[in-house]
C-alpha positions as CSV (number, residue, x, y, z in Angstrom):
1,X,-9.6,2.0,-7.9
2,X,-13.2,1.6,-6.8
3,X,-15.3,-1.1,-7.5
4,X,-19.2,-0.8,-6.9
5,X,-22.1,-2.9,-6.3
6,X,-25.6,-1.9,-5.8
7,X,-27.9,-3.4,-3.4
8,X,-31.7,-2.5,-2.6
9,X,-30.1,-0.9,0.9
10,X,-27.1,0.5,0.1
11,X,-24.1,-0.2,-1.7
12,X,-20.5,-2.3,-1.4
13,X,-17.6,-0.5,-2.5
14,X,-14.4,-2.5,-3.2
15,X,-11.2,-0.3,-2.6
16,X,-8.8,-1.7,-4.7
17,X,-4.8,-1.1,-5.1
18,X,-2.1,-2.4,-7.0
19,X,0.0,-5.1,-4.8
20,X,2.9,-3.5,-3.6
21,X,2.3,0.4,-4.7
22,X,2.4,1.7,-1.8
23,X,4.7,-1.4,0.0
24,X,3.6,-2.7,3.6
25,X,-0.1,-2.6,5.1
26,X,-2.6,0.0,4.1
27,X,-6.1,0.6,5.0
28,X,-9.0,3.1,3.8
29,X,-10.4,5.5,6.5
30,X,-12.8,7.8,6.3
31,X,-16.4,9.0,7.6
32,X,-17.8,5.0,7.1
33,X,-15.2,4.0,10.1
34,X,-14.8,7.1,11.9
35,X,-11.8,7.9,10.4
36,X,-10.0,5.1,12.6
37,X,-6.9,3.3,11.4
38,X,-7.0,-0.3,10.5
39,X,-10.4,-1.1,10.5
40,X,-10.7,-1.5,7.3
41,X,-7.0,-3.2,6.3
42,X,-7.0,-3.8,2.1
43,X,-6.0,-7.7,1.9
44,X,-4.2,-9.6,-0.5
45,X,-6.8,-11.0,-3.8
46,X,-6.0,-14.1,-6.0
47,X,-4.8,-11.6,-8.6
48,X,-2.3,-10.1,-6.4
49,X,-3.8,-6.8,-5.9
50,X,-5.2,-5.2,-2.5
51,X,-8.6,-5.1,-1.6
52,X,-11.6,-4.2,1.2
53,X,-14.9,-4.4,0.7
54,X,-17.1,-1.4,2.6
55,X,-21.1,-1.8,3.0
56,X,-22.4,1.8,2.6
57,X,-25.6,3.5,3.1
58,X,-27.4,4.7,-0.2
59,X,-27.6,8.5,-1.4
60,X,-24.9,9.2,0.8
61,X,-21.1,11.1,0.3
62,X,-18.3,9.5,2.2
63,X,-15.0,11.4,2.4
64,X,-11.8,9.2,2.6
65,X,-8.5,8.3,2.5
66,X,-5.7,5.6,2.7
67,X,-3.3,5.4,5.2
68,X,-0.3,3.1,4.4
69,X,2.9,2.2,6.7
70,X,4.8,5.3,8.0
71,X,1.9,7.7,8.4
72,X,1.9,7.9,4.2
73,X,-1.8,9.7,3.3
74,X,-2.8,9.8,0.0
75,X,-6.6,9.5,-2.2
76,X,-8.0,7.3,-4.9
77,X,-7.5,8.6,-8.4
78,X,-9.9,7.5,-9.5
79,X,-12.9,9.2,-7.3
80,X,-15.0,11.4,-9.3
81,X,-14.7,13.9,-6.5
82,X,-12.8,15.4,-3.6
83,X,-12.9,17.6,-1.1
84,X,-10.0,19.6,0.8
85,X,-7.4,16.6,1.0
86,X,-9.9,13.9,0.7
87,X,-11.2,12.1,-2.3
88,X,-14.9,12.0,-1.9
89,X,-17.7,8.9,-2.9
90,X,-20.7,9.3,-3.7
91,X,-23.1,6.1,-3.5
């Protein structure tokens, strides 16, 4: 799930995931980090679920993915968009 938040110079996205669907660390990569592992590591919330927050550029597209424990890829469900194997963000 993505949560947004608009600011004057950009935007925060929240990528958000259930607590233990996948089970074991995952993180979100994509075009934002270079598409480099573990930068961007979801983290336990108060409500149980996983969660990073991203500060993006505005009127930009972002490709990504997340990568979980044992080299398991897989996208967000609920981006309005993909492209090729990638779900795709639009800010």
């Amino acid at each position: 799930m993505l949560e947004r938040r608009l600011r004057e110079d950009g935007a925060e996205v929240t990528f958000v995931l259930p607590p233990d669907v996948p089970p074991g660390p995952v993180s979100v990569v994509g075009d934002f980090n270079d598409w480099q592992p573990g930068v961007h590591t979801l983290e336990p919330r108060q409500d149980g679920r996983r969660a990073v927050t991203v500060e993006l550029p505005s009127a930009t597209v972002q490709s990504f993915r997340y990568l979980a424990a044992g080299d398991y890829w897989f996208n967000d469900e609920s981006a309005a968009d993909s492209e090729g194997s990638n779900s795709r963000l639009h800010t």
